[in-house]
MILO-741281 format. One line per field, with one value per atom (N, C-alpha, C): residue number from 0; residue in three letters; chain; y, z, x. Coordinates in steps of 0.02 Angstrom, whole numbers. Each point is the difference from the previous one (the first is absolute). Layout:
<pts>
resi	c(NUM	...)
resn	c(ALA	...)
chain	c(A	...)
Y	c(Y	...)
Z	c(Z	...)
X	c(X	...)
</pts>
This chain:
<pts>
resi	c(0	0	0	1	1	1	2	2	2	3	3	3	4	4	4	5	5	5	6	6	6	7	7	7	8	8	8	9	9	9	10	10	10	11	11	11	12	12	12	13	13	13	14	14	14	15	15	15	16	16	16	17	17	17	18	18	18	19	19	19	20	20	20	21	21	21	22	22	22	23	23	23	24	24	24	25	25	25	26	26	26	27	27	27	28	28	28	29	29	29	30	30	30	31	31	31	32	32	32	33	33	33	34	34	34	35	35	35	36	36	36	37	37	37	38	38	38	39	39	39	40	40	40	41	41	41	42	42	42	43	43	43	44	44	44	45	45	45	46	46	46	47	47	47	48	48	48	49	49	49	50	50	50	51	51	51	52	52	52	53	53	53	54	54	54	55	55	55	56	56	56	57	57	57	58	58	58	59	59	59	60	60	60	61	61	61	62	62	62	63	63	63	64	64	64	65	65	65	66	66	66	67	67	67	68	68	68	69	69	69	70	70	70	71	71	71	72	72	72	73	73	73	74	74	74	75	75	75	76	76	76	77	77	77	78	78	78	79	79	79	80	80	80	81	81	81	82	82	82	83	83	83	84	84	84	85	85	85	86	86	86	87	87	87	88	88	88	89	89	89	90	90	90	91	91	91	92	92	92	93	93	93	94	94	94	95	95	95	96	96	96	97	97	97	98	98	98	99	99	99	100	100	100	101	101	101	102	102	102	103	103	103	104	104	104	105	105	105	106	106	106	107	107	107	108	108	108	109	109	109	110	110	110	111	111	111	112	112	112	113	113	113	114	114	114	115	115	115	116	116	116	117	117	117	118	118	118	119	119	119	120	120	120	121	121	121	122	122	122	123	123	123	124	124	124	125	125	125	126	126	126	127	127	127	128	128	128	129	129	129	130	130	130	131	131	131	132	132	132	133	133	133	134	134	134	135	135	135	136	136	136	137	137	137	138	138	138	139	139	139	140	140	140	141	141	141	142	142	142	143	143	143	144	144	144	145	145	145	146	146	146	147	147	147	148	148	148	149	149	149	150	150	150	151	151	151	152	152	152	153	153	153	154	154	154	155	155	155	156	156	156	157	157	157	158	158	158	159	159	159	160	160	160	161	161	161	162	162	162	163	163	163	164	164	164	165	165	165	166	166	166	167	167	167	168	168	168	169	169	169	170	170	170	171	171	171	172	172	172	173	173	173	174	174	174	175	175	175	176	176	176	177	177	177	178	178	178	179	179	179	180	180	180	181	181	181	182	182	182	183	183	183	184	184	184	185	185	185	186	186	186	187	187	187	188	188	188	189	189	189	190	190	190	191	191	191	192	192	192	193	193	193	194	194	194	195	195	195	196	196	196	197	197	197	198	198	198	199	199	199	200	200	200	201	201	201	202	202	202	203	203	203	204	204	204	205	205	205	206	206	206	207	207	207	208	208	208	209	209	209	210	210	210	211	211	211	212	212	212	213	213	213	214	214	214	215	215	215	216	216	216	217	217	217	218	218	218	219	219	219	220	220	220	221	221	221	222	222	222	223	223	223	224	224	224	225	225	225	226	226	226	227	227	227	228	228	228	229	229	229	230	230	230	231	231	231	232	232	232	233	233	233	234	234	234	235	235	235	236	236	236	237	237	237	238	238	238	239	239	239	240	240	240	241	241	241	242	242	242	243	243	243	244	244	244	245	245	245	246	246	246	247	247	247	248	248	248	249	249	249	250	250	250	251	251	251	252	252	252	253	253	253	254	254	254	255	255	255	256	256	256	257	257	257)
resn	c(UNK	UNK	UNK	UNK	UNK	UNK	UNK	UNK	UNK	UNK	UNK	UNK	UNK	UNK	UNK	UNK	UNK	UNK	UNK	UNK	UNK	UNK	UNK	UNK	UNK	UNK	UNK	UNK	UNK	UNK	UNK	UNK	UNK	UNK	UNK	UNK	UNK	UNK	UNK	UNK	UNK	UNK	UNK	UNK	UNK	UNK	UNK	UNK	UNK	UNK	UNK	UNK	UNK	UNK	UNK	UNK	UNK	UNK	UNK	UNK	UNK	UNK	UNK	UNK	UNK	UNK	UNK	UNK	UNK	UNK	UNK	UNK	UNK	UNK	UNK	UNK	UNK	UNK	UNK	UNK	UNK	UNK	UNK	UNK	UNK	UNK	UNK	UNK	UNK	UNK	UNK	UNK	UNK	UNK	UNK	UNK	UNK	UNK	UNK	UNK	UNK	UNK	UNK	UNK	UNK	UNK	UNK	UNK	UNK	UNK	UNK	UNK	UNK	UNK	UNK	UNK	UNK	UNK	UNK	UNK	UNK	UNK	UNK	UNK	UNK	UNK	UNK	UNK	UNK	UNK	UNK	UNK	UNK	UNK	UNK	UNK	UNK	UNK	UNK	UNK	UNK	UNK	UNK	UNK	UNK	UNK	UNK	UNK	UNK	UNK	UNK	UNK	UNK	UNK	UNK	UNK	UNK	UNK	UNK	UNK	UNK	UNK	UNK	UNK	UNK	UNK	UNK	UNK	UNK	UNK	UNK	UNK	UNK	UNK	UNK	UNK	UNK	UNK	UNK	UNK	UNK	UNK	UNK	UNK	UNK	UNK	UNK	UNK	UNK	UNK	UNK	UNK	UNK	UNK	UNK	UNK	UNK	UNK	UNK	UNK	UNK	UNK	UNK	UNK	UNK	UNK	UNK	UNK	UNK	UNK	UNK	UNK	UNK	UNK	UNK	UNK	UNK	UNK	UNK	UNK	UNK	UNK	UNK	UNK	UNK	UNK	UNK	UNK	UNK	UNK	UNK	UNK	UNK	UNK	UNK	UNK	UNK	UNK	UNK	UNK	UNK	UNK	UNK	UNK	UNK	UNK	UNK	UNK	UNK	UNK	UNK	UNK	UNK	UNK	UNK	UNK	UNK	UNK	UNK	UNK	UNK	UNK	UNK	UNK	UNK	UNK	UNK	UNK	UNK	UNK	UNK	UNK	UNK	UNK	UNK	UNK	UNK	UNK	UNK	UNK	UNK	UNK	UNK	UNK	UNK	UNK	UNK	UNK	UNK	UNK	UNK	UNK	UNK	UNK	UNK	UNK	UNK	UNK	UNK	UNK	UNK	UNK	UNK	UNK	UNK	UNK	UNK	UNK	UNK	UNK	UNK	UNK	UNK	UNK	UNK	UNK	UNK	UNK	UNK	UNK	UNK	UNK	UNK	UNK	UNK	UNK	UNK	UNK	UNK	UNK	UNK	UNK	UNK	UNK	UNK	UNK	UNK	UNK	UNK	UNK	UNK	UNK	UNK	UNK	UNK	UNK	UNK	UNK	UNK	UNK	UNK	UNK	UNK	UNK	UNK	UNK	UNK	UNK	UNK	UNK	UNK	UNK	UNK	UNK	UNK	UNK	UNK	UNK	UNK	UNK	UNK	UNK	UNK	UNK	UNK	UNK	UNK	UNK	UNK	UNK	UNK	UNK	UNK	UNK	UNK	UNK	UNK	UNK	UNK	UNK	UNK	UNK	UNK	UNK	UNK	UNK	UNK	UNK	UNK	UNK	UNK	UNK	UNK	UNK	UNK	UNK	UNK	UNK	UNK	UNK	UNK	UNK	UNK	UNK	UNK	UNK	UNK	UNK	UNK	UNK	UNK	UNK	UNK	UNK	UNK	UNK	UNK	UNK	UNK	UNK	UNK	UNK	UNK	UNK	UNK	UNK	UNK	UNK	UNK	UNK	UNK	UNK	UNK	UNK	UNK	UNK	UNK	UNK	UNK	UNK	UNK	UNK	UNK	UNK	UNK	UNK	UNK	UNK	UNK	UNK	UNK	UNK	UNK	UNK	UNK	UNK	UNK	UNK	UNK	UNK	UNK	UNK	UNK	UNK	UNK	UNK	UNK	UNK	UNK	UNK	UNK	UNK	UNK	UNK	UNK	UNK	UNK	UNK	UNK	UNK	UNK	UNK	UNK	UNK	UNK	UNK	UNK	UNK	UNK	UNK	UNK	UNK	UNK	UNK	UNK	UNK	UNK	UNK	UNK	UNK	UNK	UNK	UNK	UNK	UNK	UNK	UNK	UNK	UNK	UNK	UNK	UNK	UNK	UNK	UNK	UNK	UNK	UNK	UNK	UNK	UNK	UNK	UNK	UNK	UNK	UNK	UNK	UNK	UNK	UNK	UNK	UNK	UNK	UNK	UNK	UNK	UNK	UNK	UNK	UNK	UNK	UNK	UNK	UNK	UNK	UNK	UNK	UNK	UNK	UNK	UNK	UNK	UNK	UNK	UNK	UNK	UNK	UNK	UNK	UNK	UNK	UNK	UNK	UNK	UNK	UNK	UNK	UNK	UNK	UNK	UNK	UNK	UNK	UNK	UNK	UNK	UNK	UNK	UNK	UNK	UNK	UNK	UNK	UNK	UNK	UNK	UNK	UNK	UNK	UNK	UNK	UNK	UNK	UNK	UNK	UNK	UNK	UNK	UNK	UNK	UNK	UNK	UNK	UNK	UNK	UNK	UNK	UNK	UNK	UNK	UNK	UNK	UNK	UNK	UNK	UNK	UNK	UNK	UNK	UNK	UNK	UNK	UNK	UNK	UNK	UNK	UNK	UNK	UNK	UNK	UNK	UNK	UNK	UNK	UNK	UNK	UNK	UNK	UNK	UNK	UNK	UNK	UNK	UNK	UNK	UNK	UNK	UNK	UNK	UNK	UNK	UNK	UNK	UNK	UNK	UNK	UNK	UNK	UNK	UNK	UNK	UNK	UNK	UNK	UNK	UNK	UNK	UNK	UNK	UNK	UNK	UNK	UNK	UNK	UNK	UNK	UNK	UNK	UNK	UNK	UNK	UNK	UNK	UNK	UNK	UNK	UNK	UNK	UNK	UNK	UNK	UNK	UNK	UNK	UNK	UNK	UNK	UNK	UNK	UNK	UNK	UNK	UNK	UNK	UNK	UNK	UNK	UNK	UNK	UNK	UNK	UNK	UNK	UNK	UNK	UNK	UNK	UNK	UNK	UNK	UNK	UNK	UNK	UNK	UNK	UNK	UNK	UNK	UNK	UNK	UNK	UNK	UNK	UNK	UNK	UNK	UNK	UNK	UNK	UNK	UNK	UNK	UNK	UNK	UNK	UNK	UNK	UNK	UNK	UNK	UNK	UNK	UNK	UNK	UNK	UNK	UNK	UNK	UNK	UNK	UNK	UNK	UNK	UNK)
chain	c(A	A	A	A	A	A	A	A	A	A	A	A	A	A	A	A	A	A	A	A	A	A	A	A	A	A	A	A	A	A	A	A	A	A	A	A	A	A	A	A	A	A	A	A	A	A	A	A	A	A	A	A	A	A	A	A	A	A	A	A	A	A	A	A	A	A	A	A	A	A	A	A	A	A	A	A	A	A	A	A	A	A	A	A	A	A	A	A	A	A	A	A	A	A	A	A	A	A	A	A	A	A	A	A	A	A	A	A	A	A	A	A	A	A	A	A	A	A	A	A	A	A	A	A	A	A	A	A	A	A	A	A	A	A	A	A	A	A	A	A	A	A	A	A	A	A	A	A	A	A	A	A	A	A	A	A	A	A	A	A	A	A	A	A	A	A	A	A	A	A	A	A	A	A	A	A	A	A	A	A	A	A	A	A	A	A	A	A	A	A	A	A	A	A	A	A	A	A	A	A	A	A	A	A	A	A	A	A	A	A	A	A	A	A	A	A	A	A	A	A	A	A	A	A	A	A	A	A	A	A	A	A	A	A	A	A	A	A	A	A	A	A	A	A	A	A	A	A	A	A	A	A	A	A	A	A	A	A	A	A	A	A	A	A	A	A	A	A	A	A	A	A	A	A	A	A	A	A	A	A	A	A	A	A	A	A	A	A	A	A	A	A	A	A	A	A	A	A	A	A	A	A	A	A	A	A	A	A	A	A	A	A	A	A	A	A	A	A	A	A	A	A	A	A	A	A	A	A	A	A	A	A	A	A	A	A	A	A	A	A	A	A	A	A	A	A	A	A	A	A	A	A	A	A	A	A	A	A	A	A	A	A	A	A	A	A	A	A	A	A	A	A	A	A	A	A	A	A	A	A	A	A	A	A	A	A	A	A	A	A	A	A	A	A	A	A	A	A	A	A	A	A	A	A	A	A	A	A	A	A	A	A	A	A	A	A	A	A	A	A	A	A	A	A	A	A	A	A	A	A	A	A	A	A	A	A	A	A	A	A	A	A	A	A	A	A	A	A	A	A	A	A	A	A	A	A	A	A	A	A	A	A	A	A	A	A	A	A	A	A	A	A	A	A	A	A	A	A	A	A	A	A	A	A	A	A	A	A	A	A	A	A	A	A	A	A	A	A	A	A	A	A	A	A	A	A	A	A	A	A	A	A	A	A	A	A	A	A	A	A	A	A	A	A	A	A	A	A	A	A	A	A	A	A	A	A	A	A	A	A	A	A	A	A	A	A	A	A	A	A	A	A	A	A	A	A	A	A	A	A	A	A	A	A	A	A	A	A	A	A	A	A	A	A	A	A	A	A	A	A	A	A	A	A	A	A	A	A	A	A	A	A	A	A	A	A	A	A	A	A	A	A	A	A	A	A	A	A	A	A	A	A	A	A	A	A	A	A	A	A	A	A	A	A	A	A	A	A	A	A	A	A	A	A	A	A	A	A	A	A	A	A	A	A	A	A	A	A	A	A	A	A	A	A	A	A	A	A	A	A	A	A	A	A	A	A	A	A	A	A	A	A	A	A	A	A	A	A	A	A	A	A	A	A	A	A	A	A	A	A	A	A	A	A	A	A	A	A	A	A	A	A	A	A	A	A	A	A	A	A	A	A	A	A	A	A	A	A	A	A	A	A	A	A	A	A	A	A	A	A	A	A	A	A	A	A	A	A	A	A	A	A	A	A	A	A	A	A	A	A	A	A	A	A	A	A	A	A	A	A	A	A	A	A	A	A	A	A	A	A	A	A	A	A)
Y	c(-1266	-1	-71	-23	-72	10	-73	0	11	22	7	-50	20	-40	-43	-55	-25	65	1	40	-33	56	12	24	-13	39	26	52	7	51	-6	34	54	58	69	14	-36	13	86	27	68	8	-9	25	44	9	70	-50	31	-2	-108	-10	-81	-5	-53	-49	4	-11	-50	-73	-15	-83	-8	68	-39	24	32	1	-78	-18	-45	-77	5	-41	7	62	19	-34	18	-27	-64	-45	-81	-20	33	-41	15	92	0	-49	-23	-31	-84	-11	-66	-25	52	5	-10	6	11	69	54	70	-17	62	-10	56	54	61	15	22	49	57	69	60	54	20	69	52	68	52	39	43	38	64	-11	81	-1	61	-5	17	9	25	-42	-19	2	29	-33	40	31	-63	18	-1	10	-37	58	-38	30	13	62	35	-13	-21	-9	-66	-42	-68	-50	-40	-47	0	11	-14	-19	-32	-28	1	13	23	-85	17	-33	-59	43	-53	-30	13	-54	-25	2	-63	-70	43	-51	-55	18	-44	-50	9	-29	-71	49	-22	-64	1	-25	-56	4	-74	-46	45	-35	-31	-9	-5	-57	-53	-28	14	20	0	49	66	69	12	68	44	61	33	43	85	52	81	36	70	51	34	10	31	77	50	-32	54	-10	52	64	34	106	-11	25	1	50	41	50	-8	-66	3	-29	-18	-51	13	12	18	-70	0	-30	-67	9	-54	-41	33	-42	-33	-5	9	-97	26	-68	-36	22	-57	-48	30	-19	-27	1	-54	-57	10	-81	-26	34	-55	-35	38	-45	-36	-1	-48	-49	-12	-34	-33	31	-30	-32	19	-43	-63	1	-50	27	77	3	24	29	6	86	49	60	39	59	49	47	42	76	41	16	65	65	20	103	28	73	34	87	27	72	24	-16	12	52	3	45	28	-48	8	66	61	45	-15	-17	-8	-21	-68	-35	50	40	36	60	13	60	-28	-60	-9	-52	-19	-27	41	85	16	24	-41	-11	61	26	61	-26	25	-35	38	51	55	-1	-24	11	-73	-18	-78	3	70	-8	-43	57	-17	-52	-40	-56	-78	26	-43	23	53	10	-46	10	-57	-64	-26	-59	-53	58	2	1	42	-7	-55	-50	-38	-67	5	-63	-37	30	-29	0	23	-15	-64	-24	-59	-53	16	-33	-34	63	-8	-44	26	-21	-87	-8	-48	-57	24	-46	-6	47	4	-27	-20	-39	-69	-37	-46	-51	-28	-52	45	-24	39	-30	29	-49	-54	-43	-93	-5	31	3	52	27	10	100	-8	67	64	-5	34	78	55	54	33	26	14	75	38	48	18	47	-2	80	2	52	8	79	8	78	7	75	-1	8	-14	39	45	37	-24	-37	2	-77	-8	-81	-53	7	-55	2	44	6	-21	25	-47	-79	0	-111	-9	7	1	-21	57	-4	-50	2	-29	-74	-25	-38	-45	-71	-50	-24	69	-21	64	2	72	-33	65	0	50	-11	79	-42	43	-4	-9	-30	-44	55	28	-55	-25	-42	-19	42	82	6	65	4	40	-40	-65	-48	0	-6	17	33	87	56	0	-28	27	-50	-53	-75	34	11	48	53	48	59	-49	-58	-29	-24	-31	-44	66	73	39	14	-19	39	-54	-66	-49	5	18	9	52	53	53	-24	-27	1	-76	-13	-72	-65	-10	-48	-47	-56	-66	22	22	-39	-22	-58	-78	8	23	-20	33	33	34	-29	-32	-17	57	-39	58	4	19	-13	64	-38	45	13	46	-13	9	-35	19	-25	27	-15	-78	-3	-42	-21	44	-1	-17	-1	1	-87	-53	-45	-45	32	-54	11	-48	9	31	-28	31	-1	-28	-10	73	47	73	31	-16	-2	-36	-41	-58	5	20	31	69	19	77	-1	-60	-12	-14	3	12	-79	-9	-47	-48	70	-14	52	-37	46	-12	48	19	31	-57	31	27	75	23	-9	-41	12	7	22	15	-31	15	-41	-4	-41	-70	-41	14	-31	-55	17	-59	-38	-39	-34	-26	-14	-17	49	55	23	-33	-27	15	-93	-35	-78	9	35	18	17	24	26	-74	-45	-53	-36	-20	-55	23	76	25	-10	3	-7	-82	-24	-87	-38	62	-37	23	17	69	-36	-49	-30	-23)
Z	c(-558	-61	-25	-40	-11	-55	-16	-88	-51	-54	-39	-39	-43	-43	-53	-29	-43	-77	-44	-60	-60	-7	-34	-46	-72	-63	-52	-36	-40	-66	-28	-68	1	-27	5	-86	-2	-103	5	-72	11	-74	51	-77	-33	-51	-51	-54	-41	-75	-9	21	-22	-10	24	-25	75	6	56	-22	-56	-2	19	-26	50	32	31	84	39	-23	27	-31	-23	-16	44	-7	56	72	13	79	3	-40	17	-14	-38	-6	52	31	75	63	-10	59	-12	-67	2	-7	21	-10	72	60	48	49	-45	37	69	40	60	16	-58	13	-93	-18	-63	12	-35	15	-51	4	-57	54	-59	19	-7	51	-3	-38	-64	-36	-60	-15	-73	-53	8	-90	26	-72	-16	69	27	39	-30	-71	-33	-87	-23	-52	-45	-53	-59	54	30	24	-16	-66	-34	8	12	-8	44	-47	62	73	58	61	31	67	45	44	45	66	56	46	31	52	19	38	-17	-75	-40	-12	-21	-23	29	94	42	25	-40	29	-53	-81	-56	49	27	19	63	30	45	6	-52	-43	-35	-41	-22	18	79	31	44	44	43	64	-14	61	9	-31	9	44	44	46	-53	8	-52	12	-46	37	-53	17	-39	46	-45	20	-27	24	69	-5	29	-12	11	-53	18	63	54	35	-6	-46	-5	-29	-81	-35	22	54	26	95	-5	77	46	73	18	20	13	19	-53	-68	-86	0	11	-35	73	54	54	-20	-17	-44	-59	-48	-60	9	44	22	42	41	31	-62	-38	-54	-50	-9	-34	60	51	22	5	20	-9	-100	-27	-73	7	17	1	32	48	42	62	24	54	-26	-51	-26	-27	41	-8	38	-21	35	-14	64	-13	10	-69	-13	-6	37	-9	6	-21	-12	3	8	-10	-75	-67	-58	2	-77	-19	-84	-32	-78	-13	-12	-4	-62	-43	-55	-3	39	46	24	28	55	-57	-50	-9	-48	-54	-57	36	60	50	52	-15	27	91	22	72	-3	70	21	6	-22	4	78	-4	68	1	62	41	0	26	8	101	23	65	10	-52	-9	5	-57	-8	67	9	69	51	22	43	-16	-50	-22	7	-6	-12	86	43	75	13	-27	35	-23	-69	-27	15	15	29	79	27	74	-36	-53	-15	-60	-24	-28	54	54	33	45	31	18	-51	-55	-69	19	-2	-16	67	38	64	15	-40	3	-52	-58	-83	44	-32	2	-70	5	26	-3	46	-7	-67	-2	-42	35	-70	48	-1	-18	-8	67	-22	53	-12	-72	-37	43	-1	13	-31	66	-28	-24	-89	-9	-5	27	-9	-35	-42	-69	14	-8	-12	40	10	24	25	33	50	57	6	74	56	5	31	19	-34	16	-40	-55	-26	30	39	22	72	25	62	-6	-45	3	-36	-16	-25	96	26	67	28	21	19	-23	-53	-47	-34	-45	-53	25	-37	3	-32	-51	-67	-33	-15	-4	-89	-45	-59	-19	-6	-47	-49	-46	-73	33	-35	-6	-17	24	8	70	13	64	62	-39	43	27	-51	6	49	-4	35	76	29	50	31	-48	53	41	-65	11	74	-19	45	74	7	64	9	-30	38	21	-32	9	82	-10	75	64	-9	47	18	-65	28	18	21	7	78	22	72	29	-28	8	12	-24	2	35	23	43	-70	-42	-37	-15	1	7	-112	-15	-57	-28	21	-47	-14	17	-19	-66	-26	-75	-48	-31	-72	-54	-8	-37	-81	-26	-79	-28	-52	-61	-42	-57	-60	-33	-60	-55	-76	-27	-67	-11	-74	-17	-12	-9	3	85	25	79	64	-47	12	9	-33	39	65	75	31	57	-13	65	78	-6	61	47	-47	9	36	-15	30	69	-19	65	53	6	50	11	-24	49	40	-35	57	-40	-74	-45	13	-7	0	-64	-54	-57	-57	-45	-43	-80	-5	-95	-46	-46	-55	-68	-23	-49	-52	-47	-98	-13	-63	-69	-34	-52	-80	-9	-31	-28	78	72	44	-15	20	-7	83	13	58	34	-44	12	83	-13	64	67	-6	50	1	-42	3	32	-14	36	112	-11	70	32	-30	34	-4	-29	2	37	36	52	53	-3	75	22	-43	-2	41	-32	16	59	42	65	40	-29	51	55)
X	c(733	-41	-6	-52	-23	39	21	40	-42	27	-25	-40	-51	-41	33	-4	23	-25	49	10	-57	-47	-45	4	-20	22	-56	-34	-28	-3	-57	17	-53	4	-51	-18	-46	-27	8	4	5	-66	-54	-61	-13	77	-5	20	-19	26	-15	-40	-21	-48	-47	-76	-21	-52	-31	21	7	3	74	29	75	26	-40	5	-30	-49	-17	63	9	59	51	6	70	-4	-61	-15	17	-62	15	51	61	73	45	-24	27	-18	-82	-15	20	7	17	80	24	93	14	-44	10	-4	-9	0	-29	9	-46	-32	10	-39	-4	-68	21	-48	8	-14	-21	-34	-28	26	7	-3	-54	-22	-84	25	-21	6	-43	-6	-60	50	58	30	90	13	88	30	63	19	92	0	63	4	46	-28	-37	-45	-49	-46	-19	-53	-92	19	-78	-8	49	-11	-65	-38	-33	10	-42	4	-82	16	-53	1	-82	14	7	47	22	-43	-56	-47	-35	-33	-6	21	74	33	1	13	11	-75	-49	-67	24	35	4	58	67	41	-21	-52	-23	-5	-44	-26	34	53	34	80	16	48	-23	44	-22	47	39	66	44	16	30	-47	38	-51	6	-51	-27	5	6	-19	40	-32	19	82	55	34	19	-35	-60	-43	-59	-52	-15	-27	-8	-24	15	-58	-51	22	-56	-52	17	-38	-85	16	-92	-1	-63	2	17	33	38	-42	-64	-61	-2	-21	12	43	72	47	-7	24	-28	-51	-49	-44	38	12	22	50	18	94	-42	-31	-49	-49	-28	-28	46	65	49	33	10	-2	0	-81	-37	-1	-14	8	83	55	56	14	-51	21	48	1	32	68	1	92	6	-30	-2	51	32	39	-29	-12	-46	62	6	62	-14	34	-27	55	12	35	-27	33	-10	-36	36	-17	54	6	48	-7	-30	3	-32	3	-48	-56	17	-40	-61	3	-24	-73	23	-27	-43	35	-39	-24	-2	-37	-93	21	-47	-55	21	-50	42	53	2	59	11	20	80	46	68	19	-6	31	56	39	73	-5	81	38	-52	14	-6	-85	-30	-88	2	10	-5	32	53	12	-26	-33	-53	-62	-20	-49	6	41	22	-3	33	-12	-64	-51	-69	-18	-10	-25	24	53	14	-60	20	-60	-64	-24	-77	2	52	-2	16	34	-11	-40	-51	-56	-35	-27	-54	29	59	19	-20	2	-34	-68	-50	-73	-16	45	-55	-10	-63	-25	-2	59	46	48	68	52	62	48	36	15	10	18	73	53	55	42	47	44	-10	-25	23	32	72	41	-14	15	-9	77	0	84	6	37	-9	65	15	35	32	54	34	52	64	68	0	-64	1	19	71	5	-22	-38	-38	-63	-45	-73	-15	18	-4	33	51	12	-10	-13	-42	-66	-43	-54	6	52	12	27	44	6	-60	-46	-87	-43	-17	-38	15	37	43	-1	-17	25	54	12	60	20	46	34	28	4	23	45	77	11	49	37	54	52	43	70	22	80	47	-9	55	18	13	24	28	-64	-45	-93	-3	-14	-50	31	64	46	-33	13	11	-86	-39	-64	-25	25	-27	12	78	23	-49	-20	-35	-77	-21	-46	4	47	3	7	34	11	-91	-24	-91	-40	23	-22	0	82	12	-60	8	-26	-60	-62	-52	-10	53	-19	-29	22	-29	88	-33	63	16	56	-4	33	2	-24	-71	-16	-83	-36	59	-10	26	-38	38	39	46	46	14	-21	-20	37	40	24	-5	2	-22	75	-9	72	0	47	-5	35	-31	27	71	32	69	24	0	-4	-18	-6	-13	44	70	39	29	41	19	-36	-82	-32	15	59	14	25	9	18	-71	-28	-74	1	-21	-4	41	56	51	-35	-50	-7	-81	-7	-83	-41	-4	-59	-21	-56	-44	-35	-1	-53	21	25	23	-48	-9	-53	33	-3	24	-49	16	-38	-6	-60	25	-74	26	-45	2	-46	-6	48	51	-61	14	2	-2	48	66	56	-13	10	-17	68	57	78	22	-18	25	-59	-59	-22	50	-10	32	83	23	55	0	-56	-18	6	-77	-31	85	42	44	48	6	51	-52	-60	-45	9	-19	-1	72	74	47	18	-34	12	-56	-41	-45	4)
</pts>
């Protein structure tokens, strides 16, 4: 196996209960702190918290986010796939793209929020439905994605998001340029292992998957608990009022690990 990637760190805005103006604040103090990734989540309501509170949808944010960044790589962690057909959804990740300058991650996921699902009109079904779906839609963003005219100018990594060890991480195996699930250390372990058994399985080298975590803020010190099990790229989550100390904590353990 090739060594690992040098340690990547970022921050995931959580757009409930704030502004657009500070969200957009949030970003440029992540991208100018050094981040190397920052992230929305794709949902239409609160996912904690005051239920009624302010929220925004996610792929807008990120055209806002686009513009106003010069150096994070960018993406939703991570997208319904249900909510936009799989051709759309490949478009709209190459025109931000392209509007970023090449600094896009096309994130997908199964979906899960029901609320989501039923205040939107879209069919929630079964966990199975839905990762059946998720399987067909993948090869047609991929296709879409080799037939737009221009393609993306960037690398845009495909992430595929979630901890099914049955059928989600078999298709990150297949598919993935970058794999995402929740902390702890010892989640990220078991899960990383059933990863690499479907890697064998399906003949794919991986190293060749980026390995991304997500975690709380509390959770930032001592990443090295991480880094000893393969992770690659670790995200950290906040909200209003967007404290930024944990993601500054990340960058000065990445920096000293350089």
């Amino acid at each position: 196996m090739m060594p690992r990637m040098t340690l990547k760190v970022g921050c995931q805005l959580q757009p409930q209960a704030t502004s657009v103006a500070e969200l957009r604040d949030a970003w440029r103090r992540a991208d100018a702190m050094g981040a190397d990734s920052i992230w929305i989540w794709d949902h239409f309501f609160p996912l904690f918290g005051d239920m009624e509170a302010t929220h925004f949808e996610g792929w807008t944010l990120l055209s806002a986010m686009a513009a106003d960044t010069e150096h994070a790589m960018l993406g939703t962690m991570v997208t319904g796939n249900s909510y936009r057909n799989p051709e759309l959804l490949a478009d709209m990740a190459r025109t931000l793209d392209h509007l970023s300058g090449g600094r896009m991650y096309l994130g997908v996921g199964a979906g899960w929020f029901e609320k989501d699902y039923d205040e939107y009109g879209y069919e929630f079904g079964t966990v199975a439905g839905r990762l059946r779906r998720l399987e067909a839609d993948i090869p047609r963003m991929k296709k879409r994605l080799a037939a737009l005219n221009p393609p993306p100018v960037g690398p845009m990594p495909l992430l595929i998001g979630g901890s099914g060890r049955t059928i989600t991480l078999r298709l990150v195996a297949e598919y993935a340029d970058a794999w995402n699930c929740f902390g702890p250390p010892e989640n990220f372990g078991e899960l990383s292992a059933i990863l690499d058994d479907w890697c064998e399985k399906v003949g794919r080298d991986p190293s060749e998957i980026e390995r991304t975590v997500s975690i709380g803020p509390d959770d930032v010190e001592d990443v090295g608990r991480y880094v000893d099990l393969g992770v690659d790229h670790i995200v950290v989550g906040t909200g209003h009022p967007f404290d930024l100390g944990p993601l500054e904590r990340l960058i000065a353990q990445r920096d000293a690990t350089a």
